[in-house]
Biopython code that builds the backbone (N, CA, C, O; Angstrom):
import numpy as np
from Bio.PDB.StructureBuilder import StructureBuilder

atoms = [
    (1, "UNK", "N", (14.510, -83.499, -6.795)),
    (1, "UNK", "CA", (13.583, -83.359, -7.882)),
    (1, "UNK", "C", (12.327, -84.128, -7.501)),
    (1, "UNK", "O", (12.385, -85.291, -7.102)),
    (2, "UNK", "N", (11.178, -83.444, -7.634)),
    (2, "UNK", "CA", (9.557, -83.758, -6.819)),
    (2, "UNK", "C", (9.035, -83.682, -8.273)),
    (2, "UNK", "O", (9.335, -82.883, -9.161)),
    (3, "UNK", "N", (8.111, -84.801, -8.282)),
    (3, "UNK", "CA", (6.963, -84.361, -9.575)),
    (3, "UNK", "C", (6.170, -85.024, -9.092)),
    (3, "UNK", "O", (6.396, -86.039, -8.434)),
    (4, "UNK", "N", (4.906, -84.460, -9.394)),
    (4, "UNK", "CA", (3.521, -85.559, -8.660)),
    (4, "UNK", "C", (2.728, -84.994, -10.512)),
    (4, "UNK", "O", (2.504, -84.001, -11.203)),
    (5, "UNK", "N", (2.597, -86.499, -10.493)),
    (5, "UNK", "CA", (1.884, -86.747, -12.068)),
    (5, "UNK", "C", (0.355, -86.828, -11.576)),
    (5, "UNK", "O", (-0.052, -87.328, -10.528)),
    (6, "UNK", "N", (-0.540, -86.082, -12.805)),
    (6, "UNK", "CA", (-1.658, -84.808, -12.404)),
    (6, "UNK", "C", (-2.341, -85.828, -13.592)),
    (6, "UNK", "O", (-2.141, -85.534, -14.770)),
    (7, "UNK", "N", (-3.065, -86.905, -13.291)),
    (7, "UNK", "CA", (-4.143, -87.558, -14.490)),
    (7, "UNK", "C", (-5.007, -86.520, -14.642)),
    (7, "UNK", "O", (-5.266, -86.545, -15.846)),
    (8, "UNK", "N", (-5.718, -85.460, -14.060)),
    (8, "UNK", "CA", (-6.562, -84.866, -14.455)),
    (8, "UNK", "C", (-6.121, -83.413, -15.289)),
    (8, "UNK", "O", (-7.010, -82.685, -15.732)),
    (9, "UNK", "N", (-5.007, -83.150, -15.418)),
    (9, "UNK", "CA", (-4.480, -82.833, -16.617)),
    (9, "UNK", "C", (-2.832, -83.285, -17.523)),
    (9, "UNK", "O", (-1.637, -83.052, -17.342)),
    (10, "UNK", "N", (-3.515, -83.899, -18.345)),
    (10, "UNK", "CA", (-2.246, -84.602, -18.729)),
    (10, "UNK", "C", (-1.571, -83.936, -19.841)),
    (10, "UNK", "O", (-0.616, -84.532, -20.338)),
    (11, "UNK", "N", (-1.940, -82.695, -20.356)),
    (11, "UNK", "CA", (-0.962, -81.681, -20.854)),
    (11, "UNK", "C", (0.366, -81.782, -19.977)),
    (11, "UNK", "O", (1.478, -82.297, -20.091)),
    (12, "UNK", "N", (-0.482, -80.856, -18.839)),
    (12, "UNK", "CA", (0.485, -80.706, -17.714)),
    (12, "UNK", "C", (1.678, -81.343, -17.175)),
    (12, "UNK", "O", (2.794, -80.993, -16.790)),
    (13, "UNK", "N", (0.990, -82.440, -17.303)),
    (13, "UNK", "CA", (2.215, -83.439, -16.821)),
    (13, "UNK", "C", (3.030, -83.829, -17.810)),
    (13, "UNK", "O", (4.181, -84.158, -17.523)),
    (14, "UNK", "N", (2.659, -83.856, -18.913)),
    (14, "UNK", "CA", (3.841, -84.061, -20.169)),
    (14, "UNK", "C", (4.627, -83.429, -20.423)),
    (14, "UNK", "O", (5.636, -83.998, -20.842)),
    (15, "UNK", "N", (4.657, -81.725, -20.318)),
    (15, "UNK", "CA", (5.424, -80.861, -20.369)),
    (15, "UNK", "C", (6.350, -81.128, -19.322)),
    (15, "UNK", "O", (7.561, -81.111, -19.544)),
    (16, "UNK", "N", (5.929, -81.344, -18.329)),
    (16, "UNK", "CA", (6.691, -81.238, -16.910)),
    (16, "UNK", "C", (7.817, -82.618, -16.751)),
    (16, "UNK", "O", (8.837, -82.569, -16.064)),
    (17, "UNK", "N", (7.294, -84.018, -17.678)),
    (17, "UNK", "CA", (8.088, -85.126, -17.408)),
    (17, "UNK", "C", (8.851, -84.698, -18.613)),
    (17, "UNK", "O", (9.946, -85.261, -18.630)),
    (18, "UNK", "N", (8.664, -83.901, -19.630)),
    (18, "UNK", "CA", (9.606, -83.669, -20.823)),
    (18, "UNK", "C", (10.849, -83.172, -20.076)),
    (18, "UNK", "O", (11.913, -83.744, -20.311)),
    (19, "UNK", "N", (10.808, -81.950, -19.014)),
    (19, "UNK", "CA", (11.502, -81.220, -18.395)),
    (19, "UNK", "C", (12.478, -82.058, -17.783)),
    (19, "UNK", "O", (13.670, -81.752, -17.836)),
    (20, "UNK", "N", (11.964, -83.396, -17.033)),
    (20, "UNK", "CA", (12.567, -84.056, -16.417)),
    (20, "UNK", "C", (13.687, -85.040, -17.108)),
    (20, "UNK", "O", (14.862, -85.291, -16.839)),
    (21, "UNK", "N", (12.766, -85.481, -18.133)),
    (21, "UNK", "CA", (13.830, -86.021, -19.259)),
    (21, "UNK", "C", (14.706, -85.592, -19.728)),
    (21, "UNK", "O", (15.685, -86.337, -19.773)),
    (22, "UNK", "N", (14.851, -84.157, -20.339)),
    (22, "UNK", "CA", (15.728, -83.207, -20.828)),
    (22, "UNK", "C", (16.788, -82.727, -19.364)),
    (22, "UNK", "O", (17.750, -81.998, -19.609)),
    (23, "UNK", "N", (16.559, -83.147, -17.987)),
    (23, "UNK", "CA", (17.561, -83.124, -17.158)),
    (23, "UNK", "C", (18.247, -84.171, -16.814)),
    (23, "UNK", "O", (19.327, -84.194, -16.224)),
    (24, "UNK", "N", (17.627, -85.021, -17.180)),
    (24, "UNK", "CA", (18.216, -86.488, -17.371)),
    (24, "UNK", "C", (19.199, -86.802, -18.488)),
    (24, "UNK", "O", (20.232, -87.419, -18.232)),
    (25, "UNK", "N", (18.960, -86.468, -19.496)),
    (25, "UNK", "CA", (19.628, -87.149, -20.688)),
    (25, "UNK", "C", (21.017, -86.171, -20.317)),
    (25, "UNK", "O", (22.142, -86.664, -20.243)),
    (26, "UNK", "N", (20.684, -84.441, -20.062)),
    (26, "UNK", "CA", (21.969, -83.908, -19.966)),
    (26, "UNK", "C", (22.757, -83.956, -18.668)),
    (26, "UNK", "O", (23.799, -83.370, -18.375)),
    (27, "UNK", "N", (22.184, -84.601, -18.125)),
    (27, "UNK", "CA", (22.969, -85.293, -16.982)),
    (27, "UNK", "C", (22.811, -84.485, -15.629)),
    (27, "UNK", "O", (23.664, -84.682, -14.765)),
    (28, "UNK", "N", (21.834, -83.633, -15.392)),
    (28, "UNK", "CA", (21.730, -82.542, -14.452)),
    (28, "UNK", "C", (20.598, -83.302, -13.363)),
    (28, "UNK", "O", (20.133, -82.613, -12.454)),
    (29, "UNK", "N", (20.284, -84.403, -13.471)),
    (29, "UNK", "CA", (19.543, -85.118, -12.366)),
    (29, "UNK", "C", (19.902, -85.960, -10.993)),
    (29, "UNK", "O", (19.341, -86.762, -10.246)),
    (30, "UNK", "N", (21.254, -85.253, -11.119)),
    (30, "UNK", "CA", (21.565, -86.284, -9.948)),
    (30, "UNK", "C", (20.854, -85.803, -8.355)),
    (30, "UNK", "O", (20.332, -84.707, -8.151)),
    (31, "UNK", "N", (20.965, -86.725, -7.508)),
    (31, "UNK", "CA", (20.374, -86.785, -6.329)),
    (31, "UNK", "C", (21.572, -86.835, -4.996)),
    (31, "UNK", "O", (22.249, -87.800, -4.640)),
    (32, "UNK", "N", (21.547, -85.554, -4.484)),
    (32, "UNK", "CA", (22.806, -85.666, -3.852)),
    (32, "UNK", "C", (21.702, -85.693, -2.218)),
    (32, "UNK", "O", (20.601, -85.171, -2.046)),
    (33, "UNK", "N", (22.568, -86.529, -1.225)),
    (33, "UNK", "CA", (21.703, -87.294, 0.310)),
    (33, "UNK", "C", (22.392, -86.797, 1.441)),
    (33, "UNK", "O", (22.969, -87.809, 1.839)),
    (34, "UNK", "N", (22.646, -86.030, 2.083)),
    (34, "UNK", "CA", (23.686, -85.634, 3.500)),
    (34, "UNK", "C", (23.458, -86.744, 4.421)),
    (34, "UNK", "O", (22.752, -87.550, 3.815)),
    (35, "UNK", "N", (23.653, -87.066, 5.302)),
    (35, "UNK", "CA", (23.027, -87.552, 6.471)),
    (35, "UNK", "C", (24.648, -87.654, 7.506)),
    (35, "UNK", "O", (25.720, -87.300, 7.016)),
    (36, "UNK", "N", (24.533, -88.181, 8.921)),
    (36, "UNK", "CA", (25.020, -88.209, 9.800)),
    (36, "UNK", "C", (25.029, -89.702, 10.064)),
    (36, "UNK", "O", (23.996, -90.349, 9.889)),
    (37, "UNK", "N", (25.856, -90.128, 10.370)),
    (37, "UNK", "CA", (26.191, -91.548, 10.927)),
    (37, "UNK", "C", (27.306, -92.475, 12.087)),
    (37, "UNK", "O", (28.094, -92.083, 12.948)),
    (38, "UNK", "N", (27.064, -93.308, 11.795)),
    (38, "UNK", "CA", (28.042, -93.764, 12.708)),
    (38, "UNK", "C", (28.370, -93.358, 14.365)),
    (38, "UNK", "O", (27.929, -92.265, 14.720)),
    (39, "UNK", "N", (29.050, -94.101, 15.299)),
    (39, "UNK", "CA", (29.319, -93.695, 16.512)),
    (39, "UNK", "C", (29.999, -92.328, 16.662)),
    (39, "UNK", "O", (29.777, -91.796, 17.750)),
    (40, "UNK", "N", (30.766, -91.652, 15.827)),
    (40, "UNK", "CA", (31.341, -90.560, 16.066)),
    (40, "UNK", "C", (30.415, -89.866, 14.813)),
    (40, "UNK", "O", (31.068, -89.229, 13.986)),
    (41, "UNK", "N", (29.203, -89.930, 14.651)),
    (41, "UNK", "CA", (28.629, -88.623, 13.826)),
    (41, "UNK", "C", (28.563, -87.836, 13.011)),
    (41, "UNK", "O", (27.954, -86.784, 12.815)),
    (42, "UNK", "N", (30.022, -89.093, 11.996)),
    (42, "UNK", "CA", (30.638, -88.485, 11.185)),
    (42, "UNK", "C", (29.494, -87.993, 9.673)),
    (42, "UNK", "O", (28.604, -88.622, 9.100)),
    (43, "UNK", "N", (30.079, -86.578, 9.452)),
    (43, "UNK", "CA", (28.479, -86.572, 8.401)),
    (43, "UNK", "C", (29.021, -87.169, 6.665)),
    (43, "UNK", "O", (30.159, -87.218, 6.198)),
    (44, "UNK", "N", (27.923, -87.489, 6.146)),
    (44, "UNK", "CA", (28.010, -88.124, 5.081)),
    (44, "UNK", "C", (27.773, -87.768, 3.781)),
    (44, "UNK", "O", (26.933, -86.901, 4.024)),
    (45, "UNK", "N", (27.874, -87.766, 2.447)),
    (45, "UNK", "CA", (27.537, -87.471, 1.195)),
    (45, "UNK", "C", (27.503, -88.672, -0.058)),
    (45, "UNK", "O", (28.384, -89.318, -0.625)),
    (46, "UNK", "N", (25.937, -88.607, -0.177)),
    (46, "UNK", "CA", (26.292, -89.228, -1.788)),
    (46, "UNK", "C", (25.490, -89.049, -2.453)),
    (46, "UNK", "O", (24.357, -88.715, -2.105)),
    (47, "UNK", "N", (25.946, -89.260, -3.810)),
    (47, "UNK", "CA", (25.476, -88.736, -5.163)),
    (47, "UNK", "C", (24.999, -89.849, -5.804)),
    (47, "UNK", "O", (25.436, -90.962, -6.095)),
    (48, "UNK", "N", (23.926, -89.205, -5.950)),
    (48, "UNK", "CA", (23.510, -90.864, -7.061)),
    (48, "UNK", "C", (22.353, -90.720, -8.311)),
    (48, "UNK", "O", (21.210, -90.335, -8.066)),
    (49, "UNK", "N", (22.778, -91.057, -9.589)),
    (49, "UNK", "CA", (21.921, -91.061, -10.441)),
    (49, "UNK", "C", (21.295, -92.134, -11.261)),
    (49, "UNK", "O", (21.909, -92.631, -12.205)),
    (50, "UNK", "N", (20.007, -92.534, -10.909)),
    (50, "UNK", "CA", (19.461, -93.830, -11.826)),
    (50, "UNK", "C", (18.511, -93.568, -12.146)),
    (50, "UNK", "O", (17.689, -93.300, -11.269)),
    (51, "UNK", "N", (18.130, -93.507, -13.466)),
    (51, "UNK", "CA", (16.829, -93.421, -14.244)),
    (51, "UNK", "C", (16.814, -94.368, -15.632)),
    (51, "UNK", "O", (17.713, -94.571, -16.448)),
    (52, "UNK", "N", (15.870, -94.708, -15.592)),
    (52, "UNK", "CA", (15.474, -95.418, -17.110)),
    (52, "UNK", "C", (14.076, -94.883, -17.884)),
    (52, "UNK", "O", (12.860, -94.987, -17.725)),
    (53, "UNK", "N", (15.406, -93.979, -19.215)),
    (53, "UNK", "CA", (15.097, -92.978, -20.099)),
    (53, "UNK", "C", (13.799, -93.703, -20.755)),
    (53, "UNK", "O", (12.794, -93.061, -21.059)),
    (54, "UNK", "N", (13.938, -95.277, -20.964)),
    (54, "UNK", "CA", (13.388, -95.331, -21.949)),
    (54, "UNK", "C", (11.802, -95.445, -21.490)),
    (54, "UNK", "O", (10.922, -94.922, -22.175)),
    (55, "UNK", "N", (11.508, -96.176, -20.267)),
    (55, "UNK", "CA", (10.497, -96.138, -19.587)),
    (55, "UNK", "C", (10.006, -95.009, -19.181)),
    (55, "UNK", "O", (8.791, -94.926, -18.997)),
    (56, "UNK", "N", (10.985, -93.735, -18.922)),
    (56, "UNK", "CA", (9.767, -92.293, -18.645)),
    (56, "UNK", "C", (9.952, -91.953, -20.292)),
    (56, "UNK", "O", (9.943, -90.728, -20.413)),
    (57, "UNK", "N", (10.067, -92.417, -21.203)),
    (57, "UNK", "CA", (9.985, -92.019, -22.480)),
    (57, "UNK", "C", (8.372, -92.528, -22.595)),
    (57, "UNK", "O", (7.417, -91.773, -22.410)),
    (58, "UNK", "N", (8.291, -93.644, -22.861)),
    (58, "UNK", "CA", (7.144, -94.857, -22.457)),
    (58, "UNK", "C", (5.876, -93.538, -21.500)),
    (58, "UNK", "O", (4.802, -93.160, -21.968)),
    (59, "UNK", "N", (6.326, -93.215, -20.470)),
    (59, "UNK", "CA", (5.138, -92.363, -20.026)),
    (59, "UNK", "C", (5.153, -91.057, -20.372)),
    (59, "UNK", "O", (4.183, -90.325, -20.173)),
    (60, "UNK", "N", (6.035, -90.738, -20.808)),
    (60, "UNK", "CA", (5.510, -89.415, -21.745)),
    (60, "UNK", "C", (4.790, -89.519, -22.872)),
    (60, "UNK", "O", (3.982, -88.607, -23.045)),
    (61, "UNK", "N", (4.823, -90.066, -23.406)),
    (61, "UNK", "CA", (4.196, -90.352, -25.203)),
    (61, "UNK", "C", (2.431, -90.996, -24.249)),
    (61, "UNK", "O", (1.296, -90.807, -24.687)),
    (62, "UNK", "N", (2.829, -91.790, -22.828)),
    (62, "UNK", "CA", (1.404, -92.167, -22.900)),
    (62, "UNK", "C", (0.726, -90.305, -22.680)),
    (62, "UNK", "O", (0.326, -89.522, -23.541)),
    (63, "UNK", "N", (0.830, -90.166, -21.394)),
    (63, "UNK", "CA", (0.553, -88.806, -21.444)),
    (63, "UNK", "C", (0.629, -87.636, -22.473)),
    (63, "UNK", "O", (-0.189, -86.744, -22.248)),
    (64, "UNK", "N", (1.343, -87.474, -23.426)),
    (64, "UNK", "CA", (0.781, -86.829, -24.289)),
    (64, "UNK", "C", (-0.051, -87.199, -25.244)),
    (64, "UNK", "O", (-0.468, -86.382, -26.066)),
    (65, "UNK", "N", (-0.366, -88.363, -25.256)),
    (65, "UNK", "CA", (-1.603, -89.201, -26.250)),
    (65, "UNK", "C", (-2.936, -88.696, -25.504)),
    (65, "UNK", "O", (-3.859, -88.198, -26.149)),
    (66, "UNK", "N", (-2.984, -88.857, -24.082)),
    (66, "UNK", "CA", (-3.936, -88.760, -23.155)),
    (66, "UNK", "C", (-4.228, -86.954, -23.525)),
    (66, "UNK", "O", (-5.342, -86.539, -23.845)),
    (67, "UNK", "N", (-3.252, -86.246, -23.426)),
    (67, "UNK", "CA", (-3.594, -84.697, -23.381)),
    (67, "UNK", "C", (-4.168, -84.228, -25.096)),
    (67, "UNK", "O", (-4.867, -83.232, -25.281)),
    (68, "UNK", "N", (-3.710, -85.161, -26.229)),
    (68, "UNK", "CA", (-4.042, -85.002, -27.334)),
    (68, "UNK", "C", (-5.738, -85.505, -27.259)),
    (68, "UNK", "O", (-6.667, -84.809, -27.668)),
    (69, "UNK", "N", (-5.887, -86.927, -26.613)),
    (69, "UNK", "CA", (-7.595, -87.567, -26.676)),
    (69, "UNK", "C", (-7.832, -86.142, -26.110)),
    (69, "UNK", "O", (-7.975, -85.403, -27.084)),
    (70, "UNK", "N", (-7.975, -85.171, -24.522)),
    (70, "UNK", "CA", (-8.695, -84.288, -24.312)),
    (70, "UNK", "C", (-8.879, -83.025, -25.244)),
    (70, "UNK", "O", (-9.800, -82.235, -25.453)),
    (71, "UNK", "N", (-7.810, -83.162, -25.630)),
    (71, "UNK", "CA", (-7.725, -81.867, -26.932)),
    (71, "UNK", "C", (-9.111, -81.993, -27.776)),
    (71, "UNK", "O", (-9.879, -81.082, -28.084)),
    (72, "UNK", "N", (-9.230, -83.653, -28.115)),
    (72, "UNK", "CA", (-10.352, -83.804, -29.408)),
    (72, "UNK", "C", (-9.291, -83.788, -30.664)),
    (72, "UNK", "O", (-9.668, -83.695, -31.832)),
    (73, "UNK", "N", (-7.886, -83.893, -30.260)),
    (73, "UNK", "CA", (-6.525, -84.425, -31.620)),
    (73, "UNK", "C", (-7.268, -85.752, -31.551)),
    (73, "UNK", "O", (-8.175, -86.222, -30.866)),
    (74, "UNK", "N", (-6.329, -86.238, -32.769)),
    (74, "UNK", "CA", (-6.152, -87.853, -32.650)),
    (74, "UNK", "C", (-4.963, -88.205, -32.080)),
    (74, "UNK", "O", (-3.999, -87.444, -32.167)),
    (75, "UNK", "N", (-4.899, -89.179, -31.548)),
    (75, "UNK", "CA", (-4.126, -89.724, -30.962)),
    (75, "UNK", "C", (-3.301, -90.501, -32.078)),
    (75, "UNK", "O", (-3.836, -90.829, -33.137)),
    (76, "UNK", "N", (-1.573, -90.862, -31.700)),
    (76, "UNK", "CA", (-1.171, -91.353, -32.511)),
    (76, "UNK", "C", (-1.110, -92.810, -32.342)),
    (76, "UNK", "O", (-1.150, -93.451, -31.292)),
    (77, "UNK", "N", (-0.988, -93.305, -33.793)),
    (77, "UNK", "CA", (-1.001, -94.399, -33.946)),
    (77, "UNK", "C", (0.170, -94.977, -34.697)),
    (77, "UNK", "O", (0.731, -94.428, -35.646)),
    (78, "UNK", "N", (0.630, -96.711, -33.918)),
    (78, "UNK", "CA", (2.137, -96.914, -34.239)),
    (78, "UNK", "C", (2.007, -98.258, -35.157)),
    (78, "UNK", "O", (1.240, -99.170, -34.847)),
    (79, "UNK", "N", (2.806, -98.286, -36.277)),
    (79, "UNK", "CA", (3.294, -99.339, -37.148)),
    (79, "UNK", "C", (3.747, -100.281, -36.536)),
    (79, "UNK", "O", (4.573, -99.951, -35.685)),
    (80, "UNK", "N", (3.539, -101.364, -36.621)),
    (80, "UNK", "CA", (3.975, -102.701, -36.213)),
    (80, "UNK", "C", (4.588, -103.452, -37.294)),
    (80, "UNK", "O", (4.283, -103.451, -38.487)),
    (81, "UNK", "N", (5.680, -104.217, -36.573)),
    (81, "UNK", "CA", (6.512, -104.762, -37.532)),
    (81, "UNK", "C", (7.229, -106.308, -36.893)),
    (81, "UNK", "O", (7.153, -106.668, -35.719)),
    (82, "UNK", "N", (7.734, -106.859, -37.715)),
    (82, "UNK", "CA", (8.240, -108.749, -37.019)),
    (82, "UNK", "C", (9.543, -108.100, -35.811)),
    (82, "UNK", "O", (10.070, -108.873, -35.010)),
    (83, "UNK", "N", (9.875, -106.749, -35.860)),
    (83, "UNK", "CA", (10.670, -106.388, -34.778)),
    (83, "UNK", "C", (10.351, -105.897, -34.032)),
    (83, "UNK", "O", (10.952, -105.847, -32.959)),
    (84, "UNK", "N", (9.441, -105.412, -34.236)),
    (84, "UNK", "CA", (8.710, -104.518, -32.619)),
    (84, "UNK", "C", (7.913, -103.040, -33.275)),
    (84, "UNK", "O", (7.796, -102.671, -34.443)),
    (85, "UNK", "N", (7.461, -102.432, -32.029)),
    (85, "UNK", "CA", (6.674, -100.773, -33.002)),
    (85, "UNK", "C", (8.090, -99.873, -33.700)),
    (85, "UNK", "O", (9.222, -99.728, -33.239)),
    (86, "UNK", "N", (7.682, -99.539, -34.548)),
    (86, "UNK", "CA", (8.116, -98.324, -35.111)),
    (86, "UNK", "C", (7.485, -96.821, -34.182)),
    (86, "UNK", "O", (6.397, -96.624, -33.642)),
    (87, "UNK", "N", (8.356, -96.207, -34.271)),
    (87, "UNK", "CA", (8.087, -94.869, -33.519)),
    (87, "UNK", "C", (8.434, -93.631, -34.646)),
    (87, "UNK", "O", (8.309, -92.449, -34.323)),
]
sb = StructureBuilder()
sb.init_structure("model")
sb.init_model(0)
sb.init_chain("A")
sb.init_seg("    ")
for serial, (resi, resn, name, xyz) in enumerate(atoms, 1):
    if name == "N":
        sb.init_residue(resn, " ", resi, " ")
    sb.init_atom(name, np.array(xyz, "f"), 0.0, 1.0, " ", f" {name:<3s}", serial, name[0])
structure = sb.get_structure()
């Protein structure tokens, strides 16, 4: 899975990290690695999945704020509270 995040359109890229998220949460992101090793060449496999939802959550909402400012939307704005933002 390749994504190259596009500041000069940030529609674009929000849709596209939504995509990524929604393969993440349902669990379809894993990263599977072949390679060859060892003195006898034996070949290799592994699977591995690590992401933190909440941080590409964090850059989606920035990016779609960013694609809303180009729109000429308003951008949203978050409640603050003695626990942290409200969302």
């Amino acid at each position: 899975m390749t994504l190259t995040l596009n500041d000069d359109d940030p529609c674009a890229t929000a849709v596209a990290l939504r995509q990524v998220y929604a393969q993440i949460v349902a669990g379809q992101a894993a990263q599977t690695v072949n390679f060859q090793g060892g003195p006898n060449g034996a070949q290799q496999q592994v699977i591995y999945h690590k992401a933190d939802a909440q941080a590409l959550m964090r850059l989606i909402r920035d990016y779609e704020d960013r694609c809303a400012a180009s729109q000429g939307k308003r951008v949203r704005r978050y409640a603050t509270r003695a626990g942290g933002m409200i969302r």
